[in-house]
PQR file with spaces between the fields and no chain letter, atoms N, CA, C, O and H, PARSE charges and radii, in Angstrom:
ATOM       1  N    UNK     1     -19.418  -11.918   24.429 -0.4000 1.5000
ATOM       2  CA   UNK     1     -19.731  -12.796   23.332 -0.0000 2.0000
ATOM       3  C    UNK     1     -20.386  -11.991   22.210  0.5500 1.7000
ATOM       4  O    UNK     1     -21.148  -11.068   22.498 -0.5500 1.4000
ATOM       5  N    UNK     2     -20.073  -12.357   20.745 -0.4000 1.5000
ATOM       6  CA   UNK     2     -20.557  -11.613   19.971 -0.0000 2.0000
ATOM       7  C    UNK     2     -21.517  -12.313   19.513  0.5500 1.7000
ATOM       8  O    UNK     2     -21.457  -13.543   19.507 -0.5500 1.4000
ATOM       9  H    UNK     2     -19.453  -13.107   20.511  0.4000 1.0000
ATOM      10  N    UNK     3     -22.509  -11.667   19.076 -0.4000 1.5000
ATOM      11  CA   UNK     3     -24.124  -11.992   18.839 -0.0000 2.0000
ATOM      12  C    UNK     3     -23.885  -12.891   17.298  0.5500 1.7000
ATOM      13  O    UNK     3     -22.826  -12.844   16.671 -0.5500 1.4000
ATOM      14  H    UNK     3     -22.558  -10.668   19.080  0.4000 1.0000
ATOM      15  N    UNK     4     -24.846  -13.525   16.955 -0.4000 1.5000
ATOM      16  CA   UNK     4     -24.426  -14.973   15.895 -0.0000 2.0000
ATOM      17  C    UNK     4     -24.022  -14.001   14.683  0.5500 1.7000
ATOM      18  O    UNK     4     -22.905  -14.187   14.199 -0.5500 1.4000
ATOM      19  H    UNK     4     -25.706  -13.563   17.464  0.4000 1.0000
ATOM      20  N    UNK     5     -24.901  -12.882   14.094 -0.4000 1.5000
ATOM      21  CA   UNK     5     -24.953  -12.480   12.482 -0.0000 2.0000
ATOM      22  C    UNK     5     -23.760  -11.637   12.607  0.5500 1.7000
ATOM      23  O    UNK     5     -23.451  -11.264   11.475 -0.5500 1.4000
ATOM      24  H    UNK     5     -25.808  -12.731   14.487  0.4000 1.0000
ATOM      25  N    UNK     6     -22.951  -11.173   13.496 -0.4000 1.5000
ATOM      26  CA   UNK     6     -21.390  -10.387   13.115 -0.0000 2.0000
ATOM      27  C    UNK     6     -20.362  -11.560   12.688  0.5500 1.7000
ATOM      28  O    UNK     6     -19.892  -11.045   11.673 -0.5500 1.4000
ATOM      29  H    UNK     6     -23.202  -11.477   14.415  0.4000 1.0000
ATOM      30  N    UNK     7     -19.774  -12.693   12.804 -0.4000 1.5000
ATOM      31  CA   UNK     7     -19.194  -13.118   12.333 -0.0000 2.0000
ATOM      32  C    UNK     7     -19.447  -13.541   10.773  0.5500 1.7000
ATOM      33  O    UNK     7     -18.651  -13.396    9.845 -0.5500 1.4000
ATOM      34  H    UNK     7     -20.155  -13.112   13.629  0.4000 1.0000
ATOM      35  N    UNK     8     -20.554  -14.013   10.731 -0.4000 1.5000
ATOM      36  CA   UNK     8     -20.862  -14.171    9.278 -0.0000 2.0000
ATOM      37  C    UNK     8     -20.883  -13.076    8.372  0.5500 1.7000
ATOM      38  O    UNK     8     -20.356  -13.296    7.281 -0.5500 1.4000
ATOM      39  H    UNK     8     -21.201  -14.130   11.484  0.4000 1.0000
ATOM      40  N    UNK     9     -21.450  -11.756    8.599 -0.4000 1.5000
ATOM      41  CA   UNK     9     -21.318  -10.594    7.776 -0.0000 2.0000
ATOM      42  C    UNK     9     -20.030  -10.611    7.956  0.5500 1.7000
ATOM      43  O    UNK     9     -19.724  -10.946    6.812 -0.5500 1.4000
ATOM      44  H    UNK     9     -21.878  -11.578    9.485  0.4000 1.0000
ATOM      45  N    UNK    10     -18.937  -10.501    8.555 -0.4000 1.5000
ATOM      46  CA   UNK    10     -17.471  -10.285    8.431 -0.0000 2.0000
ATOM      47  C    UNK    10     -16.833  -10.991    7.384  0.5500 1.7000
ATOM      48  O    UNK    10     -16.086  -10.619    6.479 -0.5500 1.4000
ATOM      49  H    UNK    10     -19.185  -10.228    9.484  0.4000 1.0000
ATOM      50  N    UNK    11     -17.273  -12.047    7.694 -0.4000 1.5000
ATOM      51  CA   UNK    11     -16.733  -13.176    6.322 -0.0000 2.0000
ATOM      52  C    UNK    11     -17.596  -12.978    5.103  0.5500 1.7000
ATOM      53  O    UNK    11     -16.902  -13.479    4.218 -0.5500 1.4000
ATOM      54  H    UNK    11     -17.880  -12.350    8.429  0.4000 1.0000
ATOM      55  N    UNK    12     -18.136  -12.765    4.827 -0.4000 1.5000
ATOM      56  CA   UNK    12     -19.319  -12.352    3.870 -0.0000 2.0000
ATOM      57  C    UNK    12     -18.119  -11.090    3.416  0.5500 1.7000
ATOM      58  O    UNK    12     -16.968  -11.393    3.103 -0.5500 1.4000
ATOM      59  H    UNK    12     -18.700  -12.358    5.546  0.4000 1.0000
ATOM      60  N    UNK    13     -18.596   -9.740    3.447 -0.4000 1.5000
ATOM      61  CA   UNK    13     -17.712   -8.647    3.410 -0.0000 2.0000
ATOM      62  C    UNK    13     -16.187   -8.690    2.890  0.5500 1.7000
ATOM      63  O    UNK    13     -15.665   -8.055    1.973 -0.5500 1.4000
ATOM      64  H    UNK    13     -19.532   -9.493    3.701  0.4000 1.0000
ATOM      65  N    UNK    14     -15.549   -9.806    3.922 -0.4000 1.5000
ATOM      66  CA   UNK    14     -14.262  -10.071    3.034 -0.0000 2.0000
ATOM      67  C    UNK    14     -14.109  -10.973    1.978  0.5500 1.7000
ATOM      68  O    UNK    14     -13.305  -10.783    1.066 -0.5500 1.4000
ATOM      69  H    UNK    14     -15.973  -10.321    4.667  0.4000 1.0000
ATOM      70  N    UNK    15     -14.735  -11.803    2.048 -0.4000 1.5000
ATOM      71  CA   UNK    15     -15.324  -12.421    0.853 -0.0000 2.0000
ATOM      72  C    UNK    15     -15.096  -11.704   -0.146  0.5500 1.7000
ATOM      73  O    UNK    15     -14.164  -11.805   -0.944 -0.5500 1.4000
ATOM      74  H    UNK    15     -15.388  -11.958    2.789  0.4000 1.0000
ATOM      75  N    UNK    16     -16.287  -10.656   -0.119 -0.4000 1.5000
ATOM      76  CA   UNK    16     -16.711  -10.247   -1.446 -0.0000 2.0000
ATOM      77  C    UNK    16     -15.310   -9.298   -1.868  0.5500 1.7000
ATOM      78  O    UNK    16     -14.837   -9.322   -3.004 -0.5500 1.4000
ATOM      79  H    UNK    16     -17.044  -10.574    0.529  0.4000 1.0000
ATOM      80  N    UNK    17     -14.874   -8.656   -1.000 -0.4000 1.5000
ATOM      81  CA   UNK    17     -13.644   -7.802   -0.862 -0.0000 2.0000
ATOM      82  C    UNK    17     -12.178   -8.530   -1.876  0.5500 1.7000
ATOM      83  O    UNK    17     -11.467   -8.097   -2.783 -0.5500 1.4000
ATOM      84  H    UNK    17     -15.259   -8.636   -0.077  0.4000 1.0000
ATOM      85  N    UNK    18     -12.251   -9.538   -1.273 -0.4000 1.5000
ATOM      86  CA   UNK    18     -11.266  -10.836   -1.598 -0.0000 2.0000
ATOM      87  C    UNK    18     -11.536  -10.678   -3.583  0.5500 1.7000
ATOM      88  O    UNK    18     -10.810  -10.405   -4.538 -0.5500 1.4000
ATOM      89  H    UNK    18     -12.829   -9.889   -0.537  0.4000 1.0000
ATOM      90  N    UNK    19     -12.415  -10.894   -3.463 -0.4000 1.5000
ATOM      91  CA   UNK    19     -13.283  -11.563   -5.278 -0.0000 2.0000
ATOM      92  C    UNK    19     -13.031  -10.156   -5.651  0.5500 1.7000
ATOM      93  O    UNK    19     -12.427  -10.154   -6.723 -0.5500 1.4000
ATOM      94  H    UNK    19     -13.006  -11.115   -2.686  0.4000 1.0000
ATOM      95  N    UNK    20     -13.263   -8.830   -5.170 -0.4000 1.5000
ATOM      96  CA   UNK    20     -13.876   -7.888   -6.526 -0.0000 2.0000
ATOM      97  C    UNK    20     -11.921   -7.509   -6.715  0.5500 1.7000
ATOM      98  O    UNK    20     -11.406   -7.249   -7.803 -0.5500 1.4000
ATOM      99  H    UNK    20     -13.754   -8.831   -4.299  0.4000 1.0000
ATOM     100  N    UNK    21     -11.129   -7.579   -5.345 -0.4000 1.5000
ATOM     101  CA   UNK    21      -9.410   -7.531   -5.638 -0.0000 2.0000
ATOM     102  C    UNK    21      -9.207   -8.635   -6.753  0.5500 1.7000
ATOM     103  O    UNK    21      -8.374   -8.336   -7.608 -0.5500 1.4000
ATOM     104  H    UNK    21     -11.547   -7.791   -4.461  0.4000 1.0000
ATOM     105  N    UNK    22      -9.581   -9.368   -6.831 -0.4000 1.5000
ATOM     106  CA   UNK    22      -8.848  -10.623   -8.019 -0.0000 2.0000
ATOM     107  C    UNK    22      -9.572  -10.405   -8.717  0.5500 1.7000
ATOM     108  O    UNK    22      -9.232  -11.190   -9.602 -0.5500 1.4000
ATOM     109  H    UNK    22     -10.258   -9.610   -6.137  0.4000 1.0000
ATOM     110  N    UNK    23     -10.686   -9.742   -9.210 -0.4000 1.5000
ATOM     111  CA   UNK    23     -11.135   -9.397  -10.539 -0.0000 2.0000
ATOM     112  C    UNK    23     -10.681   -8.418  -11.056  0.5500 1.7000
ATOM     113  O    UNK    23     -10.256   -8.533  -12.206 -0.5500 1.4000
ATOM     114  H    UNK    23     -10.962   -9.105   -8.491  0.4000 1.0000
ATOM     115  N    UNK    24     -10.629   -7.334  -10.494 -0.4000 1.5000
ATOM     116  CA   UNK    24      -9.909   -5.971  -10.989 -0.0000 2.0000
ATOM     117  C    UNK    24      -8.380   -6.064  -11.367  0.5500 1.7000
ATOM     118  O    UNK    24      -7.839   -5.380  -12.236 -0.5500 1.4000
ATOM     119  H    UNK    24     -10.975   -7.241   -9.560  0.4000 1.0000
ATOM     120  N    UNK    25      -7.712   -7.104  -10.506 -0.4000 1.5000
ATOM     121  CA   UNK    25      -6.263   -7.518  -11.164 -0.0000 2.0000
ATOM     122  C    UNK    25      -6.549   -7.968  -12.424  0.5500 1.7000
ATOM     123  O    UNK    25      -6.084   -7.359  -13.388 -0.5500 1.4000
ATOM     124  H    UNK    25      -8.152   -7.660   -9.800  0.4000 1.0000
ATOM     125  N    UNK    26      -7.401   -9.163  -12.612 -0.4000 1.5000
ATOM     126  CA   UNK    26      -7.441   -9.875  -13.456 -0.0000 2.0000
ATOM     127  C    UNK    26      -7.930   -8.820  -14.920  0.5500 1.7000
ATOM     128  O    UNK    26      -7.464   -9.010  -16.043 -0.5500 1.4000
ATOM     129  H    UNK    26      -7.779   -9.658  -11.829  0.4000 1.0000
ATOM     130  N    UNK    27      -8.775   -7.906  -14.641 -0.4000 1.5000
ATOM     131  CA   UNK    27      -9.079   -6.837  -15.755 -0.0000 2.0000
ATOM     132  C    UNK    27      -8.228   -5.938  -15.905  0.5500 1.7000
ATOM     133  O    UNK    27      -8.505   -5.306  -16.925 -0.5500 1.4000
ATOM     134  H    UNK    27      -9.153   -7.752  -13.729  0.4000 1.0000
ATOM     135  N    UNK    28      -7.074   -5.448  -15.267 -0.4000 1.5000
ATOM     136  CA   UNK    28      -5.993   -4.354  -15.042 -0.0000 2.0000
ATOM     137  C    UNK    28      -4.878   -5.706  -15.917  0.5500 1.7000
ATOM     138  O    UNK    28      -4.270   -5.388  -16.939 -0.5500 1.4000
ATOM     139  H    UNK    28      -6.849   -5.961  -14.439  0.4000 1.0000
ATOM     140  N    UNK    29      -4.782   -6.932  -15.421 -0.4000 1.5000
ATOM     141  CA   UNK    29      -3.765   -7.437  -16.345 -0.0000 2.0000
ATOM     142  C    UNK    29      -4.228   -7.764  -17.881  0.5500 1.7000
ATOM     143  O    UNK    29      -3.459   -7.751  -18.842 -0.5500 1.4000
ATOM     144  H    UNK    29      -5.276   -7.190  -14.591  0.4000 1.0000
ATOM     145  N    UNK    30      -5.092   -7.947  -17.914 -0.4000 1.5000
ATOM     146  CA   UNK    30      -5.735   -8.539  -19.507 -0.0000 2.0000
ATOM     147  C    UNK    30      -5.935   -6.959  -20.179  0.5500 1.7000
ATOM     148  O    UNK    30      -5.661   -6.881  -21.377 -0.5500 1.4000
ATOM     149  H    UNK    30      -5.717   -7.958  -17.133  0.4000 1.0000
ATOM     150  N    UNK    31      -6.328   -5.878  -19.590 -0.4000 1.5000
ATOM     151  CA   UNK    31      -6.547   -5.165  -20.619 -0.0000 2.0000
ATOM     152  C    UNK    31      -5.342   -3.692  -20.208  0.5500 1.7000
ATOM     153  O    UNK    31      -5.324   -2.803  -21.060 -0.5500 1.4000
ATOM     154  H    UNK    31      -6.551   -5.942  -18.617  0.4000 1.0000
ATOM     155  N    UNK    32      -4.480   -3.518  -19.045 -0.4000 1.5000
ATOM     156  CA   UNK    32      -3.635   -2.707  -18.984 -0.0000 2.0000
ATOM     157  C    UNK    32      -2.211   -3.237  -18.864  0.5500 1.7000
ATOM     158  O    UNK    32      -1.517   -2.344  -18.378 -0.5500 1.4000
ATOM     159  H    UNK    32      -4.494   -4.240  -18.354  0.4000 1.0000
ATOM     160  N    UNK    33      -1.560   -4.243  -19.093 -0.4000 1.5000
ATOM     161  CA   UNK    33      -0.693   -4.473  -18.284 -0.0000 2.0000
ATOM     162  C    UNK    33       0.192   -4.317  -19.177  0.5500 1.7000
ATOM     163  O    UNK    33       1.211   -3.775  -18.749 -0.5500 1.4000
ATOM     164  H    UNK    33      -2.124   -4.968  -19.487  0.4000 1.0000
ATOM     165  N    UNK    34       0.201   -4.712  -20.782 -0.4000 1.5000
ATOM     166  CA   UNK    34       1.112   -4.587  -22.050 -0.0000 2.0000
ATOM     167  C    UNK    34       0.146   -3.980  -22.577  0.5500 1.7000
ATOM     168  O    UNK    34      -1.054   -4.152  -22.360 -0.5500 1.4000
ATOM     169  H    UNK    34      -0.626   -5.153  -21.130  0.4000 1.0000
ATOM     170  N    UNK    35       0.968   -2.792  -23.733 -0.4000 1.5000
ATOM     171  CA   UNK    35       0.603   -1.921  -24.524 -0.0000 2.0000
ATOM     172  C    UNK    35       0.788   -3.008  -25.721  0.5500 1.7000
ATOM     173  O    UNK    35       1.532   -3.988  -25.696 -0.5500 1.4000
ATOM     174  H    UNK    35       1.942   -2.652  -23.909  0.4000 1.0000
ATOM     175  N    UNK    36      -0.162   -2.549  -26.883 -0.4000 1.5000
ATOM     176  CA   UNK    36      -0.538   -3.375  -27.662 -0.0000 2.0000
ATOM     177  C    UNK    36       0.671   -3.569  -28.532  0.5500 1.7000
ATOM     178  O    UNK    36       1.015   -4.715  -28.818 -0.5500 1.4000
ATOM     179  H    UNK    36      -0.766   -1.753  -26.903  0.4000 1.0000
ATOM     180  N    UNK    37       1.465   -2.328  -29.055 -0.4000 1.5000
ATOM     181  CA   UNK    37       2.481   -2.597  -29.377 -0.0000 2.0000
ATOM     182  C    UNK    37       4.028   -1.698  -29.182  0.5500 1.7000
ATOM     183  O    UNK    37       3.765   -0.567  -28.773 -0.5500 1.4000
ATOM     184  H    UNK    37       1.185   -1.396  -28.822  0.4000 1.0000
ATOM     185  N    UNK    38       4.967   -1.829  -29.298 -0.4000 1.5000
ATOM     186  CA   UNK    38       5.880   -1.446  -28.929 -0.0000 2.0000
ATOM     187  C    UNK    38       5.867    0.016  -29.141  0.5500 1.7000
ATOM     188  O    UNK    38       6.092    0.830  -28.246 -0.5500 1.4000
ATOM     189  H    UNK    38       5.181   -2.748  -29.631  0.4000 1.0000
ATOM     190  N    UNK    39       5.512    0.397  -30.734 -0.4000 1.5000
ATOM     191  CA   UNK    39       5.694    1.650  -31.085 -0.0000 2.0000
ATOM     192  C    UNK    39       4.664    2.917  -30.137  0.5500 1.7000
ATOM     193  O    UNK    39       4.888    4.127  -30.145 -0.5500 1.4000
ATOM     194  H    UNK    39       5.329   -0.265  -31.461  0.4000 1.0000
ATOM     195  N    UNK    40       3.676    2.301  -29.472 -0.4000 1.5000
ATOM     196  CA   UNK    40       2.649    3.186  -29.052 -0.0000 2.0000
ATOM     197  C    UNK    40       3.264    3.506  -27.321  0.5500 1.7000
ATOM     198  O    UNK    40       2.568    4.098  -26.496 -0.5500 1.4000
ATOM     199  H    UNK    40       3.495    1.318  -29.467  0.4000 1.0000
ATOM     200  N    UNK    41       4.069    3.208  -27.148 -0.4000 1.5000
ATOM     201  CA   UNK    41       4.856    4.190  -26.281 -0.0000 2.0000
ATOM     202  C    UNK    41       5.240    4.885  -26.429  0.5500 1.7000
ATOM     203  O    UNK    41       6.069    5.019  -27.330 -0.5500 1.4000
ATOM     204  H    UNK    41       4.635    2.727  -27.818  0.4000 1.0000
ATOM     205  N    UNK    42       4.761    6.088  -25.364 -0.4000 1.5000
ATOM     206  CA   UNK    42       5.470    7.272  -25.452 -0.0000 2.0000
ATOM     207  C    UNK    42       6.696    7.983  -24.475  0.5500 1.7000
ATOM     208  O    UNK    42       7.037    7.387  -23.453 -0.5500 1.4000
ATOM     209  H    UNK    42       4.087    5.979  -24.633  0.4000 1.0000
ATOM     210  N    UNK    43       7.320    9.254  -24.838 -0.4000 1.5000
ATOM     211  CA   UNK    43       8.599    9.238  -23.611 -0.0000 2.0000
ATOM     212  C    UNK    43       7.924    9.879  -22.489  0.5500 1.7000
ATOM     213  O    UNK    43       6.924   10.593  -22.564 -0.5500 1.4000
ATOM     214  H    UNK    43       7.043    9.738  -25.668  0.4000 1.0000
ATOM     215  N    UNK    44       8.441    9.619  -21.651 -0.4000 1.5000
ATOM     216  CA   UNK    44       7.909    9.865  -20.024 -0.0000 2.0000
ATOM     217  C    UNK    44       7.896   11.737  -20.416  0.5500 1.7000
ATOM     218  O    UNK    44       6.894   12.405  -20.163 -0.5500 1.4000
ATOM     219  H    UNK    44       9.254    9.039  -21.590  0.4000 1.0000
ATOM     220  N    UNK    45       8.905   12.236  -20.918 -0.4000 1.5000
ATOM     221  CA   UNK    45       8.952   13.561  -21.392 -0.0000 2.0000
ATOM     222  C    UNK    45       7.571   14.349  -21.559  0.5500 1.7000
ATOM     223  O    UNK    45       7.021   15.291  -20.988 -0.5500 1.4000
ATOM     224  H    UNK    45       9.719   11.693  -21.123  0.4000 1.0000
ATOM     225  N    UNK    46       7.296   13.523  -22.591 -0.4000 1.5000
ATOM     226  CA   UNK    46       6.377   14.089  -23.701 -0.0000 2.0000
ATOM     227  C    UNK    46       4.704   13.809  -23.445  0.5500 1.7000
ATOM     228  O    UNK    46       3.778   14.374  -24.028 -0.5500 1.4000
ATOM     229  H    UNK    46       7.743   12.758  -23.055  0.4000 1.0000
ATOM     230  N    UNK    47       4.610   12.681  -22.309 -0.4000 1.5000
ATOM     231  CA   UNK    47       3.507   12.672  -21.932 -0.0000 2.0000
ATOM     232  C    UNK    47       3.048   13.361  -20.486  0.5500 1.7000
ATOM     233  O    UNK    47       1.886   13.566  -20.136 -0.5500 1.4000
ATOM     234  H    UNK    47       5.362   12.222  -21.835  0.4000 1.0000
ATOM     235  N    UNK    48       4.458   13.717  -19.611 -0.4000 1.5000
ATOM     236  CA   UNK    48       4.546   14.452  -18.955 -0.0000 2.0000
ATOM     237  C    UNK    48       4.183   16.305  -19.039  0.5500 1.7000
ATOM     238  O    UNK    48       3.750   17.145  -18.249 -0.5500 1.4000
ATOM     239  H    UNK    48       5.402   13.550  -19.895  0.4000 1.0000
ATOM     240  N    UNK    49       4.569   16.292  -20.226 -0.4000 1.5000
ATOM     241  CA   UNK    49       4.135   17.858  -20.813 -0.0000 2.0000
ATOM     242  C    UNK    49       2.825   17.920  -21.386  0.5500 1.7000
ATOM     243  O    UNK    49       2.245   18.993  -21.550 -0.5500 1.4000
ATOM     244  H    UNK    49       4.920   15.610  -20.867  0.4000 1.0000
ATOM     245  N    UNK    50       2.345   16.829  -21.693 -0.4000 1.5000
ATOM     246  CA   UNK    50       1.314   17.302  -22.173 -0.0000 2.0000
ATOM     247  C    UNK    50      -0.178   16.684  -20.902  0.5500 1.7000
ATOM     248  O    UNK    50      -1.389   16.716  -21.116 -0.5500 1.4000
ATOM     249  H    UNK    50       2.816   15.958  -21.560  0.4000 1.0000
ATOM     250  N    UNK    51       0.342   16.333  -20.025 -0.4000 1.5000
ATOM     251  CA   UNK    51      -0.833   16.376  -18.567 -0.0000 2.0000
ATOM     252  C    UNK    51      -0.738   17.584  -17.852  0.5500 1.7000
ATOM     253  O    UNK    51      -1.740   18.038  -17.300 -0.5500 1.4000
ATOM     254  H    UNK    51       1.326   16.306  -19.851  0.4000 1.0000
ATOM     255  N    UNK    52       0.709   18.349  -17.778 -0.4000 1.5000
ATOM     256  CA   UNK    52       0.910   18.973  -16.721 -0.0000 2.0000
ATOM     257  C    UNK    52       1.230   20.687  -17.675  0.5500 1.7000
ATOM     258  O    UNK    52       1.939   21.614  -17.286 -0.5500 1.4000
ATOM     259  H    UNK    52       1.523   17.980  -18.227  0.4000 1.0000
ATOM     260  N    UNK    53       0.709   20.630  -18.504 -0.4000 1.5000
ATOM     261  CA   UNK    53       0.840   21.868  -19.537 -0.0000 2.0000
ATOM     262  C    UNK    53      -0.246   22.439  -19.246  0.5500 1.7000
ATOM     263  O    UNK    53      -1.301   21.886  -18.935 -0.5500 1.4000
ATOM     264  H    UNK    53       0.132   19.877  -18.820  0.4000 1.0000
ATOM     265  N    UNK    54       0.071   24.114  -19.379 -0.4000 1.5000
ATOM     266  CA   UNK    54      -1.115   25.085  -19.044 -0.0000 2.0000
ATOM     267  C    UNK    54      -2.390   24.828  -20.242  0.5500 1.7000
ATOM     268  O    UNK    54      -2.064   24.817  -21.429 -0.5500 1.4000
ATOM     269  H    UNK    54       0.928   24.564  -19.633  0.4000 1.0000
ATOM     270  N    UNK    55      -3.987   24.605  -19.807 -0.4000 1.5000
ATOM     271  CA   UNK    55      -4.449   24.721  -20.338 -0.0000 2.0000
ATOM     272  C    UNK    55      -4.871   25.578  -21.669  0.5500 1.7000
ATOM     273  O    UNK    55      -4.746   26.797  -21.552 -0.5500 1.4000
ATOM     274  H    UNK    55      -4.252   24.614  -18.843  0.4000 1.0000
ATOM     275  N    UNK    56      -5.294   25.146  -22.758 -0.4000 1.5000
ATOM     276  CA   UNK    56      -5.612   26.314  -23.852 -0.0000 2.0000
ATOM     277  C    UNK    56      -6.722   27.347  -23.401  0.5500 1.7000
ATOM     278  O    UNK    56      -7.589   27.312  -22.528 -0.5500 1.4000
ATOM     279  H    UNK    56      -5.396   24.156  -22.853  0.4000 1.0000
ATOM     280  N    UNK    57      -6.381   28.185  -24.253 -0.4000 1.5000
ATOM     281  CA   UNK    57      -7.441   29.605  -23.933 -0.0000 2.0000
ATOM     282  C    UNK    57      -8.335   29.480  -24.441  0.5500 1.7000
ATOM     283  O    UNK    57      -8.316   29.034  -25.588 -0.5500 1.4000
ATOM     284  H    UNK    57      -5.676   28.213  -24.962  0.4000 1.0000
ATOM     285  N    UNK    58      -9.825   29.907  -23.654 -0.4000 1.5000
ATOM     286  CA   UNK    58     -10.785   30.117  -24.038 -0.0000 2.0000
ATOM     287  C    UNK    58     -11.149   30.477  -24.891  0.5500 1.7000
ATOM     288  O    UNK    58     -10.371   31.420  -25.034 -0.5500 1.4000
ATOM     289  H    UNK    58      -9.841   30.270  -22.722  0.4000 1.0000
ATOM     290  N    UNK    59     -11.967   30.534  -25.941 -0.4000 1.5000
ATOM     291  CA   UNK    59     -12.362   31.350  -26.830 -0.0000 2.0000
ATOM     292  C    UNK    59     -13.477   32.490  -25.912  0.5500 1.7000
ATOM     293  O    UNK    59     -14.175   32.138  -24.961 -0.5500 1.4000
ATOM     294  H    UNK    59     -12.599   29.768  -25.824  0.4000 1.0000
ATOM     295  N    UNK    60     -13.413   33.841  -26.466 -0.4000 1.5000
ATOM     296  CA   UNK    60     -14.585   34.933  -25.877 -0.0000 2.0000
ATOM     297  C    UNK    60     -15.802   34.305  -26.450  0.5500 1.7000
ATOM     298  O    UNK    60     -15.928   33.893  -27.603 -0.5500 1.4000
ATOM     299  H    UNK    60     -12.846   34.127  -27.238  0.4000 1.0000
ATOM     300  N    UNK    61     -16.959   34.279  -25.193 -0.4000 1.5000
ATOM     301  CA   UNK    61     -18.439   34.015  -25.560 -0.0000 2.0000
ATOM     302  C    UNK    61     -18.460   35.480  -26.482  0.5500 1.7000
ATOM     303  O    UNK    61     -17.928   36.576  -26.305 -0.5500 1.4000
ATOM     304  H    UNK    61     -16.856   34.614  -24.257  0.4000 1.0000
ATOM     305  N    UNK    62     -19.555   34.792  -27.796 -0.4000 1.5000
ATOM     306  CA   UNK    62     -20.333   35.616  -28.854 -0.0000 2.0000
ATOM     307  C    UNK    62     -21.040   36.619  -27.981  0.5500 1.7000
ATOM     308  O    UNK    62     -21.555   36.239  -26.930 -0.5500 1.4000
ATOM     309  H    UNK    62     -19.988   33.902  -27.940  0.4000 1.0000
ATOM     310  N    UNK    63     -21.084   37.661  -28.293 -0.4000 1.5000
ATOM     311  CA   UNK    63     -22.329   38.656  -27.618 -0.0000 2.0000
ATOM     312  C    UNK    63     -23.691   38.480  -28.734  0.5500 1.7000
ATOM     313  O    UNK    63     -23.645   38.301  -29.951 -0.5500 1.4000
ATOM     314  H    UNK    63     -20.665   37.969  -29.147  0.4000 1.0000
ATOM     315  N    UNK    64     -25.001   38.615  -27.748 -0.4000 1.5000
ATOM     316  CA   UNK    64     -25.901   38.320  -28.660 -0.0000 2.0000
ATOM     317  C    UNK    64     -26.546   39.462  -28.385  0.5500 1.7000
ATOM     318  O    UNK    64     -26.996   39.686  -27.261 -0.5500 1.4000
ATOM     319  H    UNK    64     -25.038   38.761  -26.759  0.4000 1.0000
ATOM     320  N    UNK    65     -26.686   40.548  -29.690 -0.4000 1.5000
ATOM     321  CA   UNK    65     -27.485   41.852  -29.551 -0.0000 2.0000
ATOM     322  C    UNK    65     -28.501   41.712  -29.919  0.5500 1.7000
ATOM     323  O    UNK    65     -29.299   42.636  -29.762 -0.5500 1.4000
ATOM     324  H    UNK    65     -26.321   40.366  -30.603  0.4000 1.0000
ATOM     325  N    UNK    66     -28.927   40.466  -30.584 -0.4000 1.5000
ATOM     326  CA   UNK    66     -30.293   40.563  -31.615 -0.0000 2.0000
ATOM     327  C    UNK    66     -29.841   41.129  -32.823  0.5500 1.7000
ATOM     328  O    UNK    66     -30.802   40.971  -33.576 -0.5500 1.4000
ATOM     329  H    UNK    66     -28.279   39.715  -30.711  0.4000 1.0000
ATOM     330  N    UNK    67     -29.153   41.564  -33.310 -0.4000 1.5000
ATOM     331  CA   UNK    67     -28.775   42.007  -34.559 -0.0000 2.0000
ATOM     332  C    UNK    67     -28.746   41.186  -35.694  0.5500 1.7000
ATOM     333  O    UNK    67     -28.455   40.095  -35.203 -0.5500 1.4000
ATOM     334  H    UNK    67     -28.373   41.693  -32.698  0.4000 1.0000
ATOM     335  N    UNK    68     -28.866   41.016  -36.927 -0.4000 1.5000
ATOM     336  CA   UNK    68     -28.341   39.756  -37.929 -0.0000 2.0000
ATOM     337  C    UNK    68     -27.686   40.576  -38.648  0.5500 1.7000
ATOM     338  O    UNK    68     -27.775   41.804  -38.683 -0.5500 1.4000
ATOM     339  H    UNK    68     -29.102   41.901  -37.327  0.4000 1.0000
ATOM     340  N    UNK    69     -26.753   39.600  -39.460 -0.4000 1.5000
ATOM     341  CA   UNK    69     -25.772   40.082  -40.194 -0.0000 2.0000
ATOM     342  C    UNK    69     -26.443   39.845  -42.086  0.5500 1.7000
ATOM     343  O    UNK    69     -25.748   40.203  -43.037 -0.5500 1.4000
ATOM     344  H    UNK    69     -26.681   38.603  -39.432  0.4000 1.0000
């Protein structure tokens, strides 16, 4: 037999589990689901190259001699 407070934390837990899934849909559909407008798509191409493109180069750190110019 299981002791009284495990069934209730179980339901409790999915509960809350249940609610924070239908909120995060509900914020993923209202603010990701359509792009605002047609033109602001981009081609799978072009956004593909620019995630998976070699990073830019560093610039060389300044050396600091104490010197002024």
């Amino acid at each position: 037999m299981k002791p009284p407070g495990r069934r209730g934390l179980a339901l409790t837990i999915t509960i809350a589990l249940a609610v924070k899934a239908v909120l995060l849909y509900g914020l993923w559909y209202a603010f990701f689901s359509h792009p605002q407008t047609r033109k602001m798509r981009l081609p799978t191409g072009q956004v593909e190259n620019h995630l998976l493109a070699a990073p830019a180069p560093t610039l060389p750190e300044k050396v600091n001699d104490g010197t002024r110019r």
